[in-house]
Structure formats: C-alpha cells, structure tokens
C-alpha positions in Angstrom: 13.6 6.4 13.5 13.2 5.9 9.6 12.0 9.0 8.0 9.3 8.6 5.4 11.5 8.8 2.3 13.6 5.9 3.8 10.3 4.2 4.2 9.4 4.8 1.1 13.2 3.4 -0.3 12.9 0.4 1.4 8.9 -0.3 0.4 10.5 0.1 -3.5 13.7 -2.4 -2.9 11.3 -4.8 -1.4 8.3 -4.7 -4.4 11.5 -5.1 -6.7 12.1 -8.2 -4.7 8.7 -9.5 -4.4 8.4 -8.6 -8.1 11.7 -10.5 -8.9 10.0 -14.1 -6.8 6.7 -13.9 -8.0 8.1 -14.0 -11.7 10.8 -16.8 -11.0 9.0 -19.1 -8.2 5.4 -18.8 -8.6 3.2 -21.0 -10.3 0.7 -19.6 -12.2 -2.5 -20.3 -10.0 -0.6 -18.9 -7.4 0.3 -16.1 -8.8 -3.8 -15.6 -9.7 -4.4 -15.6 -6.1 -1.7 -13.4 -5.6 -3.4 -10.4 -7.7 -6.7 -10.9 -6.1 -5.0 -10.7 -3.0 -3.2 -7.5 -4.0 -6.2 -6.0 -5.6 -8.3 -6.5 -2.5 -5.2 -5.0 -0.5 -5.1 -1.9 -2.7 -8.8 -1.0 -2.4 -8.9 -1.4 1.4 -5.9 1.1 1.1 -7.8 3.4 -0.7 -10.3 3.4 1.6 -8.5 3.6 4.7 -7.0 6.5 2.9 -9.9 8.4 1.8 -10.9 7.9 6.0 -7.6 9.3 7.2 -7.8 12.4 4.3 -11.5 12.7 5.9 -10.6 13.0 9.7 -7.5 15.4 8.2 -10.1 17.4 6.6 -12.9 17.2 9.8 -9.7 18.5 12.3 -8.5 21.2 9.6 -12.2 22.9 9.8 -12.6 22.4 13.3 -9.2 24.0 13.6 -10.5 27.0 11.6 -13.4 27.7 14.1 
C-alpha cells in the first residue's frame, strides 16, 4: 500500500501532466469549462474537508471526557 507522500508524488506528476494537455490540446471553451469544473471541485473539497477536521475535532473532545 502507497503511503501518503507517494500519493501525494503521484497526485503532482499527474497535475504536471494534466497541466501539460490542457495547454497543448484544449480549445479554449473547453478549457473555460474546465476551470469551472475545477473550481466547483475545489470548494466541495474544502468542504468535505472542513466536515472531516469537524468529526476529528467532535472525536478528540469526546476522547478527552
């Protein structure tokens, strides 16, 4: 099993890659849709973040008890 800084590695090499086709292959309207998409990806990220730091948090105190 892949440990997270391997993870991490391989999330870079493919963003580099992604990075790389977007410039060379994608028209522009495409690419348009492409950042809203990415945008509304990042924010449900965030979220989903902020609710896993929250649970985190709610098991820490009811750990301390």
């Amino acid at each position: 099993m892949a440990n997270f800084e391997e993870i991490g590695r391989t999330i870079d090499e493919e963003l580099a890659r992604l990075k790389l086709y977007v410039e060379r292959e994608m028209k522009p309207v495409t690419r348009r849709q492409l950042v809203r998409a990415l945008r509304s990806a990042s924010l449900r990220l965030a979220k989903l973040a902020r609710k896993v730091e929250g649970r985190r948090a709610g098991s820490a105190a009811g750990d301390a008890k």
